[in-house]
N, C-alpha and C positions, 0 to 999 in steps of 0.2 A: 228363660234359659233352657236351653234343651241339653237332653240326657248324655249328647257324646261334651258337652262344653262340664256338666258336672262333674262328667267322669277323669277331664281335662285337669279339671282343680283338684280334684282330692284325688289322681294321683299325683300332681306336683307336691301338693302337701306331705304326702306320705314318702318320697322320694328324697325332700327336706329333713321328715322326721326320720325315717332311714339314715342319714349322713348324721343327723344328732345322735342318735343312738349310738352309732360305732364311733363317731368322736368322742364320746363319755368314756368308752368303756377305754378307748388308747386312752387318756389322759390319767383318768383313775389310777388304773393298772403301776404305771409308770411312779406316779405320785407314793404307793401305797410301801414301795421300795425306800423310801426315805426313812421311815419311824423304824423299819427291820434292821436294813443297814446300819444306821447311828446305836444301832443298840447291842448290834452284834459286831462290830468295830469301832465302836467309839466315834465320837463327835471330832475329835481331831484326824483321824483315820478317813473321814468322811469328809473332812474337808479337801483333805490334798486327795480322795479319789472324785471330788468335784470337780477340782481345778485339772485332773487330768482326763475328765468329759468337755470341759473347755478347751485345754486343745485341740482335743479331737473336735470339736465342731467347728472349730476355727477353720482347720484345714478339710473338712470334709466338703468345707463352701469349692473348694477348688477342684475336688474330685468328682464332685456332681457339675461341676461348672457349666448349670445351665440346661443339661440334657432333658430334667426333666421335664420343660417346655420344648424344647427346639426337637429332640429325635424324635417326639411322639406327633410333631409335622410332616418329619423325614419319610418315617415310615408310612402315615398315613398316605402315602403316594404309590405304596407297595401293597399287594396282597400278601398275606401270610401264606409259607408252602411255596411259595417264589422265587427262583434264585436270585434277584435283586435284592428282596427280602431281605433274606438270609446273607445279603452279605453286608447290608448296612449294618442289620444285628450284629454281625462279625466286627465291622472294622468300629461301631461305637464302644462296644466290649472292650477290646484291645486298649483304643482308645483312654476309656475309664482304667483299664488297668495299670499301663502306663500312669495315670495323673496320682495312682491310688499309690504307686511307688514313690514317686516324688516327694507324695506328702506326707509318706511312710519315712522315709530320711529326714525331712525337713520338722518333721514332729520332733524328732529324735534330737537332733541339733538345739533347735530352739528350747527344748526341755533341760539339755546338758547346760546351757548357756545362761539358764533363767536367772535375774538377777533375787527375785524377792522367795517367794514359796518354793523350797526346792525339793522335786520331784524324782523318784527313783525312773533312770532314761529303758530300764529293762520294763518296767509298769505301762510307761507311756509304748514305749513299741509293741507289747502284747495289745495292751486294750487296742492300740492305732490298727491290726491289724485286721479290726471291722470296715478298714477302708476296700480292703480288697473282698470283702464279702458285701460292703455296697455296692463294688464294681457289678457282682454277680446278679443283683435285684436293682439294678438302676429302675427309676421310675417308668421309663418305655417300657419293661416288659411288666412290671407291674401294671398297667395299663390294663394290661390281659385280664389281670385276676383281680382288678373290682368288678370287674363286670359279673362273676361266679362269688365274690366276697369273699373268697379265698387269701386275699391280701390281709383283711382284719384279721383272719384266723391263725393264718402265721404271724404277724406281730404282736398277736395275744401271746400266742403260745409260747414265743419268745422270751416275750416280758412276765409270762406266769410263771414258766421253766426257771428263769432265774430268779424269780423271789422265792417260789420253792425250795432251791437248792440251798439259797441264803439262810431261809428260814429253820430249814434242817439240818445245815451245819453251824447254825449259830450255836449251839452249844459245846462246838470243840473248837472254840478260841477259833473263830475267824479271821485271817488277818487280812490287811487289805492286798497284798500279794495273789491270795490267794480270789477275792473278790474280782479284783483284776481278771484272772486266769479265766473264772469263770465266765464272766460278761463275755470276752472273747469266742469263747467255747459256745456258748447257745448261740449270739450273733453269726460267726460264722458255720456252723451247723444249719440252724435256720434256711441261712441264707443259699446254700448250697441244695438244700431237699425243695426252694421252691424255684434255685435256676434249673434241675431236672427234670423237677416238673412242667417247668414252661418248653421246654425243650423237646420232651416227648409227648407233650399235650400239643406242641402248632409243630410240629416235623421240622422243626426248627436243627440247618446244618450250618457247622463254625467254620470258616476259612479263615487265614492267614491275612493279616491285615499292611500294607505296604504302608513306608512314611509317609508317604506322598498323599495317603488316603486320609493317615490321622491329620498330618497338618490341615487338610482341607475342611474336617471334622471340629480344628481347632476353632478356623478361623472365620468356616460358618455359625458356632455357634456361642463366640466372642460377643456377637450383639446381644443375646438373649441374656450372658454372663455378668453382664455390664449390668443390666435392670436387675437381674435377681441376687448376682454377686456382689455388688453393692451394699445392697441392702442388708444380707448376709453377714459381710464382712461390718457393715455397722454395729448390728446387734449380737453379735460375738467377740469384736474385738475390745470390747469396753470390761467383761467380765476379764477376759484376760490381762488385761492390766490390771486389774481390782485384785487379782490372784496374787500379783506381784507387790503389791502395797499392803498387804494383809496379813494379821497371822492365820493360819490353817483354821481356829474356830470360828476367828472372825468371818475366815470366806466360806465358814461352811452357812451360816446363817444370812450372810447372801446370795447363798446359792439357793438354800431354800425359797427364801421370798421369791428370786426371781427365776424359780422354776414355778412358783406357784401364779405366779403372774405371768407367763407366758402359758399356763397351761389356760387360765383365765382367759388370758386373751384370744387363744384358738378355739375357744369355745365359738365363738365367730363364724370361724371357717368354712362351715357347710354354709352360712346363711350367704356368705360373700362367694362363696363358688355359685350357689346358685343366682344370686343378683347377675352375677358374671354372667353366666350362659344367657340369661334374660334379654341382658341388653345385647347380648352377642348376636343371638337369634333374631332380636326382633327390632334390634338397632333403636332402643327408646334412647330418646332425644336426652341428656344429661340436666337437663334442664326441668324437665318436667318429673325427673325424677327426683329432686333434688331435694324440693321442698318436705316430700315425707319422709324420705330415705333418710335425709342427714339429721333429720331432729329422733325417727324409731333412732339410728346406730348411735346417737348421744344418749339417749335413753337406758339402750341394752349396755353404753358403756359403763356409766354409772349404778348400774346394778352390779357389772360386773366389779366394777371398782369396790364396791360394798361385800360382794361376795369375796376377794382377796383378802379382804381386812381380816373377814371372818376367820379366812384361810386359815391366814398368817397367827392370827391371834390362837387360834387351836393346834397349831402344829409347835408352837414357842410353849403354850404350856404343856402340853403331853411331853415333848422333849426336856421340857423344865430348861431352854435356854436362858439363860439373862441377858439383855441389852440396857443400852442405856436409853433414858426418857428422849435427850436427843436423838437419840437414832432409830425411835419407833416414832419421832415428830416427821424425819424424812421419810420413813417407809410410808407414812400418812402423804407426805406430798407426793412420792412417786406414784402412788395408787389414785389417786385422785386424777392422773395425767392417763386413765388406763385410756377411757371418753376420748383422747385427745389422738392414741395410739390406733383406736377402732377408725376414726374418721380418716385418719393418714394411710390406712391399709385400704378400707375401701376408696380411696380414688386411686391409690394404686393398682388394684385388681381393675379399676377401667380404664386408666391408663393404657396399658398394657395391650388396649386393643388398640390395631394402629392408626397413631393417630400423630403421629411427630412429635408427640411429647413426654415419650419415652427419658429424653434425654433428664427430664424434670426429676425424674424418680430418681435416676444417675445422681443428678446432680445435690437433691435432696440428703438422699443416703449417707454421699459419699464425706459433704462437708456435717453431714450430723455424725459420721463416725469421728472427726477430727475435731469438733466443737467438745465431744461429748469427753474424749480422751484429754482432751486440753482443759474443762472445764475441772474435770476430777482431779485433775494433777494440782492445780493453781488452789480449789477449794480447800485441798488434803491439808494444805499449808495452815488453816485457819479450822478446822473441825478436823473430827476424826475421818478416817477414809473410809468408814460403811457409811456414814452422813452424807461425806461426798461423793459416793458413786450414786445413792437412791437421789438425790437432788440433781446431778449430771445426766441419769436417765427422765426425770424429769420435764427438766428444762429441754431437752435434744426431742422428745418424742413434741412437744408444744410446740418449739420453732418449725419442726418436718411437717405436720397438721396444717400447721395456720402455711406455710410456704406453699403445699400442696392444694391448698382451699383455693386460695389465691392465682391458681393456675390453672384449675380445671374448667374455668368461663371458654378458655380459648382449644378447649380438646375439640369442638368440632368445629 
């Protein structure tokens, strides 16, 4: 092996270890808000400011709709400092801003209207209004600043700023109003010091974006919306019904597990981004990867699955919540499905290259967010409704897996 093929590995290695390292530290950071919060607002307080992070993720699938794959093509067709550039920049902007109002209304509505957990509709519009501070760091220009890692450092400081501020006004009766106000206030703050920045770092100028531009913006990137929003819409719309069937403690302790179990599961992320470019780059055949890839990602699932447990199990007693034996039997089954979740994501992320079987992710998704809704509703009848949501995600992430296994023979 000679010296430049060495130097080939261990910096891919370290470019790996690099994405682990800043994925820890987003996961953590985020996570460490939980045991402050419940304590300086109370457990019931923390629930409905759960359920109103649920809508907002619900509707932010629709604000992002997709950009963060399809504009960072668009662009890449442009030099930065271009006036071509700079007006895609313009009219995607617009664009997102525009979808960021809609869903800025449409939170609003749907909160006023909620039948089960019901939510003060000034709450949901303050927090909602990180929609228009997504607009301003959509992932295209974020694009910029992984490159400098300036992107981790702003969503640290984000997510630090606000536990701080939590931290240090937990002693003057925190309320969740007030919790609200704040999340709003750093996200949008944040959000605003790093679109000036990108702005005066690439000489980046905004023009005035025409309908005729957005629609076209729409309806380019409807395909890419379709594979990602999908999916999206799957694994966000199940917690919000779960909101609605729930009292406030109940969902605040599903909100925990299944914040702690997607943070489990992004632990992932870097290994599958980089699998991605792998085969991207070097076009390896699906097949010859298969063999070791899908027994390591079962491997690492089941650790992670073991690690959730552990999660789970220290965050229930630090908080001192109670549950019932059944409903730490299903958080046992859903955690066991995490294995099943890792395999269905990575043939997704190779999916995704083209290959015509995009449609399969579509399809996977879309009928796993309506089995999953249908499953919980029907179960709730016969157990309680945190039983039936952990056994609903469950069974939906199992069928999407094995669905997805079963189809990736014919991706090339």
């Amino acid at each position: 092996m000679t010296f430049n093929q060495i130097k080939s590995k261990v910096l891919a290695h370290f470019e790996l270890a690099n994405l682990y390292f800043v994925q820890i530290f987003l996961i953590v950071v985020p996570l460490l808000t939980i045991p402050v919060l419940i304590s300086s607002i109370g457990i019931d307080a923390y629930g409905r400011y759960a359920a109103i992070q649920v809508f907002h993720g619900f509707f932010l699938i629709f604000v992002e709709f997709g950009f963060g794959w399809s504009a960072v093509r668009w662009l890449a067709e442009f030099k930065p400092g271009e006036a071509p550039f700079d007006k895609m920049v313009s009219d995607i902007l617009w664009t997102q801003l525009l979808l960021g109002f809609f869903a800025f209304i449409c939170s609003g509505v749907l909160s006023y209207f909620s039948f089960g957990l019901k939510l003060d509709v000034i709450d949901v519009l303050i927090f909602n209004l990180q929609f228009f501070a997504y607009a301003l760091t959509v992932p295209w220009l974020l694009l910029f600043l992984q490159k400098s890692k300036i992107l981790s450092a702003f969503h640290l400081l984000n997510k630090g700023t606000f536990l701080l501020l939590v931290y240090t006004l937990s002693s003057e009766n925190l309320s969740l109003h007030k919790t609200v106000v704040l999340t709003a206030i750093c996200s949008v703050f944040y959000s605003v010091v790093v679109f000036v920045y990108i702005l005066k770092k690439y000489n980046i100028s905004l023009y005035p974006a025409s309908l005729v531009s957005i629609v076209k913006l729409l309806k380019n990137g409807f395909s890419i919306f379709k594979i990602r929003g999908y999916s999206s819409v799957y694994q966000n719309a199940l917690p919000l019904v779960v909101s609605q069937i729930t009292e406030s403690n109940d969902f605040a302790f599903f909100s925990i597990v299944d914040k702690l179990r997607r943070a489990t599961i992004s632990l992932t992320t870097p290994l599958f981004q980089y699998s991605y470019v792998r085969v991207f780059r070097h076009k390896v055949n699906d097949s010859h990867i298969s063999a070791k890839s899908y027994l390591l990602i079962l491997l690492v699932g089941f650790i992670l699955s073991l690690m959730h447990l552990i999660a789970v199990y220290i965050f229930a007693n630090y908080l001192k919540m109670h549950v019932s034996h059944v409903v730490l039997f299903f958080v046992l089954i859903s955690s066991i499905s995490i294995p099943m979740v890792c395999i269905s994501n990575y043939i997704a992320q190779l999916l995704l290259i083209p290959s015509g079987l995009e449609r399969d992710v579509e399809i996977s998704s879309l009928f796993g967010g309506l089995l999953g809704i249908s499953s919980l509703l029907i179960l709730s009848n016969f157990v309680d409704a945190l039983s039936a949501a952990f056994f609903a995600i469950a069974l939906v992430e199992t069928l999407i897996a094995a669905y997805l296994y079963s189809r990736k023979d014919s991706r090339f």
